[in-house]
C-alpha positions as CSV (number, residue, x, y, z in Angstrom):
1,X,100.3,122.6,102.8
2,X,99.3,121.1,106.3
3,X,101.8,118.3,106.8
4,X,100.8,117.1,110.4
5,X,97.8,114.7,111.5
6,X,94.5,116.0,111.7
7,X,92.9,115.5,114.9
8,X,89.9,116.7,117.0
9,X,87.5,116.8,114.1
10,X,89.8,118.9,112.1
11,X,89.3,118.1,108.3
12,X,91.5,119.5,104.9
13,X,90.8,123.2,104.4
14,X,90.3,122.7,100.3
15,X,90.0,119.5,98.2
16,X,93.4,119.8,96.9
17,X,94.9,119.4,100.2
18,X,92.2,116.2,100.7
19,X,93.1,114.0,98.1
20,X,96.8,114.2,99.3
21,X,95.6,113.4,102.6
22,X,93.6,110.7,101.7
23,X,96.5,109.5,98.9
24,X,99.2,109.6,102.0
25,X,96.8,107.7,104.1
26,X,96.3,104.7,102.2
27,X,98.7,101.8,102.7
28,X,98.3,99.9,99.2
29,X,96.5,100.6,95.8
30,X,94.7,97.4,95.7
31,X,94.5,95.5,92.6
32,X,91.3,94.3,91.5
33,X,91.0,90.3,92.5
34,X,90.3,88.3,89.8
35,X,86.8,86.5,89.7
36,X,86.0,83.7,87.9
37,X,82.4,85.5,87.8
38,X,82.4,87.4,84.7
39,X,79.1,89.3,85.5
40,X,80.5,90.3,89.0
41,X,84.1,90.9,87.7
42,X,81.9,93.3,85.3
43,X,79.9,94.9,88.4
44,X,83.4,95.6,89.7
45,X,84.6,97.4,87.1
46,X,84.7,100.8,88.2
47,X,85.7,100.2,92.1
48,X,89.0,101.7,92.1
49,X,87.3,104.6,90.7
50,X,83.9,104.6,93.1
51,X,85.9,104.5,96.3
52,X,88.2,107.3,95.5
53,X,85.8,109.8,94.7
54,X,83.6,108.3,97.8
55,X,86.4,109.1,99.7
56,X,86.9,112.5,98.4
57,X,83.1,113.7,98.6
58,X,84.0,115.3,102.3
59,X,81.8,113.0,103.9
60,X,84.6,110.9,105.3
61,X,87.2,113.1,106.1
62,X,86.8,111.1,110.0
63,X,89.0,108.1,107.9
64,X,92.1,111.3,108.3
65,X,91.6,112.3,111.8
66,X,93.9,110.2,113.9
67,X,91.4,111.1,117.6
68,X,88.7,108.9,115.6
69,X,90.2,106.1,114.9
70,X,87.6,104.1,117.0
71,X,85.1,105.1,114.7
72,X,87.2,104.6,111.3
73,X,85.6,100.9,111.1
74,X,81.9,102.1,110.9
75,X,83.0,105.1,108.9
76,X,84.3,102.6,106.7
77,X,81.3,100.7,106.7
78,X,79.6,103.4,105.4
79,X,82.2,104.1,102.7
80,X,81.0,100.3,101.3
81,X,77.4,101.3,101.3
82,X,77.9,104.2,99.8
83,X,80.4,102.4,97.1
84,X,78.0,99.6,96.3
85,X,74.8,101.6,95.8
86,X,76.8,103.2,93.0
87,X,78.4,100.6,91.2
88,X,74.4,99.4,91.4
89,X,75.2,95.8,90.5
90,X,72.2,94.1,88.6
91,X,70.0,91.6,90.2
92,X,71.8,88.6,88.6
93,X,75.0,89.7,90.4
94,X,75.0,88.6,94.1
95,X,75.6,92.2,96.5
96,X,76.8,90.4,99.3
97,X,79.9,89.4,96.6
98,X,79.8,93.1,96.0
99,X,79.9,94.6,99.0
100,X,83.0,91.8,99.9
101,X,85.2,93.1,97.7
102,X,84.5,96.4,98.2
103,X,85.5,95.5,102.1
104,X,88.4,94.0,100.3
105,X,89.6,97.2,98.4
106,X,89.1,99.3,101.7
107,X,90.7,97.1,104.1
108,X,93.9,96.5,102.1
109,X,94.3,100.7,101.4
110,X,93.7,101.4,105.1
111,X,95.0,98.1,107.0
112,X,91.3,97.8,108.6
113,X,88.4,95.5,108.2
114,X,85.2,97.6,107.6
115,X,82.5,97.2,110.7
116,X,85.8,95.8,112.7
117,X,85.2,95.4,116.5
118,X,87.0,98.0,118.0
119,X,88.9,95.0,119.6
120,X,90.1,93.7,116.6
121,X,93.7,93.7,116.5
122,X,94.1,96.3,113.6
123,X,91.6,98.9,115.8
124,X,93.3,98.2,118.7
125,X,97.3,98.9,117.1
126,X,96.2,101.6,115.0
127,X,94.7,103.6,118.3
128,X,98.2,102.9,119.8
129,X,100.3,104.4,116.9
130,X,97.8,107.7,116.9
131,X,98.2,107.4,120.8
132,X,102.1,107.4,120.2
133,X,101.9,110.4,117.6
134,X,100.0,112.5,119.8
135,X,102.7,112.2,122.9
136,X,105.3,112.9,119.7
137,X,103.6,115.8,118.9
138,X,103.4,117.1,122.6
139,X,107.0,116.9,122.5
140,X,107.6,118.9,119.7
141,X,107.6,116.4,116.6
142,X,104.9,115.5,114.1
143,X,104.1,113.0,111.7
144,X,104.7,114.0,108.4
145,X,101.3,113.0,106.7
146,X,102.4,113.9,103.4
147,X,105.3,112.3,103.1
148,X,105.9,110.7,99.5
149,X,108.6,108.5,100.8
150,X,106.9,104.6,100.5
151,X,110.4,103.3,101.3
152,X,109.7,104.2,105.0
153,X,107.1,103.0,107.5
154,X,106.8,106.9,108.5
155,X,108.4,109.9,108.6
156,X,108.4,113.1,111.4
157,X,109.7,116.5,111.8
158,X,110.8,118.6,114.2
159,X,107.5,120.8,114.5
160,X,109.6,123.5,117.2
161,X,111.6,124.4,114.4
162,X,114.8,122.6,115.0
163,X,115.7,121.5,111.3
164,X,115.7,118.0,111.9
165,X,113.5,115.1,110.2
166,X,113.3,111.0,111.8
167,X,112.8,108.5,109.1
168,X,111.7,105.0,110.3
169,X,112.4,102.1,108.2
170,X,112.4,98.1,108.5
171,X,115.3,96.3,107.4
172,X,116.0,91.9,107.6
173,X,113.2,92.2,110.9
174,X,114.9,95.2,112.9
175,X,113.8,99.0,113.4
176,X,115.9,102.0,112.1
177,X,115.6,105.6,112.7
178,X,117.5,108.2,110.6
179,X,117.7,111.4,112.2
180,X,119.2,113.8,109.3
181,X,118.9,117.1,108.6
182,X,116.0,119.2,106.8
183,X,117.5,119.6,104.0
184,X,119.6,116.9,103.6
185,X,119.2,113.5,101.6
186,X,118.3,110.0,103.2
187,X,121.3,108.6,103.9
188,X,123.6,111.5,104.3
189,X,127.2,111.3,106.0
190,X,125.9,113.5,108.6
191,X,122.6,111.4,109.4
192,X,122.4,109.6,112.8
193,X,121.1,106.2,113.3
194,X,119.5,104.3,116.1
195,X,117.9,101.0,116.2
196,X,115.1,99.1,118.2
197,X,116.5,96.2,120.3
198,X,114.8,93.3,121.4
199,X,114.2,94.7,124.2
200,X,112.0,97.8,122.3
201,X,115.0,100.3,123.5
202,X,116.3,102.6,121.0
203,X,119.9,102.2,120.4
204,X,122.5,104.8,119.2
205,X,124.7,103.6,116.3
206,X,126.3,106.2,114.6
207,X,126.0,110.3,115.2
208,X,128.5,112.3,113.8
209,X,127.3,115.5,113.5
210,X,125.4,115.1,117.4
211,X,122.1,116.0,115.9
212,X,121.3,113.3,118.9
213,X,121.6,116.3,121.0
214,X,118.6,118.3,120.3
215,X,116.5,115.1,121.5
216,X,115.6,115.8,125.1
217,X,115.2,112.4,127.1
218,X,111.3,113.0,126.7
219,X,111.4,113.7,123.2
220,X,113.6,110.8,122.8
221,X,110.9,108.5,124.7
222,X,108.5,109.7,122.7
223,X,109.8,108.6,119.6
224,X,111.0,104.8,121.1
225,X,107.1,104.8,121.6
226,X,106.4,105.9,117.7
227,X,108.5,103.1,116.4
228,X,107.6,100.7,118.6
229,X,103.5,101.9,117.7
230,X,104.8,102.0,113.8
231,X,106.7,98.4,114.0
232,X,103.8,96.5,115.7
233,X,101.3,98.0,113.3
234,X,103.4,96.7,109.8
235,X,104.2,93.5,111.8
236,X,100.4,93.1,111.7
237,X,99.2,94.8,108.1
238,X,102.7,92.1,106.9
239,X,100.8,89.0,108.4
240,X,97.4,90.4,106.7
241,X,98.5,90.6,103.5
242,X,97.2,88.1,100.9
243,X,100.1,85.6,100.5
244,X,101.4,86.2,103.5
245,X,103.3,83.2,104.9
246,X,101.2,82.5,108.9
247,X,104.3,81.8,110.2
């Protein structure tokens, strides 16, 4: 099973493989909002539903390729149209409402506004992280798209062969990076760690084993650059989220 991004128009090979693309891609499951309008709450009813089998109909595989991210707003877009011509909302039911919280759902799975500028602030980081994966991979290390573990901001793996794995975490408002082996657990004796300072330089705290050591200084750039990408992007998606103290 293809574990790295997809990029240059490359899409999943079956639909097994795209619905664990598209389930590792979302950063939320969104919970319905609750709407004092019974007949729209009603209309809503099966929008959980709608947009995952929109999303799994092929026609928006552009929403996993990581080279397009400047189009994933329209793309989006699209996704709502498609969404809200199928829920079909009767004509006592306002579809502007509709199409809101079908914005709503999207933007909360995938951290972007649908029809964003591609200024917007979650365009503009989410082009930087892809940026930053791309120079990983050029180094030798992907992304591991199918990761299953939501404890971490984003996983990567040696793609050379080296048996190594970097998992990047966020812990009281600092960066960590656990470099461990293949096959061993998170948080083994033999991991090493490294932090981001303040001054966005990665830090060495602990390597006993030297697994430091198969990092050449690019590599090891490189992946400063993916958590700095990673960090500034759940900085933003933190602030975004419903309840979310504007402090």
């Amino acid at each position: 099973m293809r574990r790295r991004p997809y990029r240059n128009g490359e899409r999943p090979d079956d639909q097994r493989e795209r619905r664990r693309a598209f389930a590792a891609a979302v950063r939320t499951r969104p919970p319905l909002r609750p709407t004092g309008d019974r007949e729209l709450g009603r209309a809503l009813a099966r929008l959980d539903e709608l947009v995952e089998k929109t999303l799994l109909s092929g026609e928006h595989d552009r929403l996993l390729d990581e080279t397009r991210v400047s189009v994933w707003p329209r793309e989006l877009d699209a996704v709502v149209t498609v969404v809200v011509d199928r829920l079909d909302p009767p004509p006592s039911v306002d579809r502007a409402a509709v199409a809101a919280a079908v914005a709503d759902n999207l933007e909360a799975r995938f951290g972007l506004r649908p029809g964003a500028s591609p200024t917007e602030r979650s365009v503009v980081l989410w082009q930087s992280v892809a940026g930053a994966d791309s120079r990983l991979a050029e180094n030798g290390w992907e992304r591991d798209v199918l990761s299953d573990d939501r404890e971490a901001l984003a996983e990567f793996f040696a793609s050379d062969g080296d048996p190594v794995r970097a998992r990047l975490t966020r812990s009281s408002g600092r960066l960590h990076l656990e470099l461990r082996g293949t096959n061993a657990p998170v948080g083994d004796r033999s991991s090493s760690y490294a932090v981001l300072s303040r001054s966005s330089a990665l830090v060495l705290v602990d390597d006993p084993r030297g697994l430091v050591s198969v990092l050449d200084e690019s590599t090891a750039g490189a992946l400063r650059d993916v958590v700095v990408a990673w960090g500034e992007l759940a900085d933003h998606l933190d602030e975004r989220r419903p309840g979310a103290d504007p402090r």
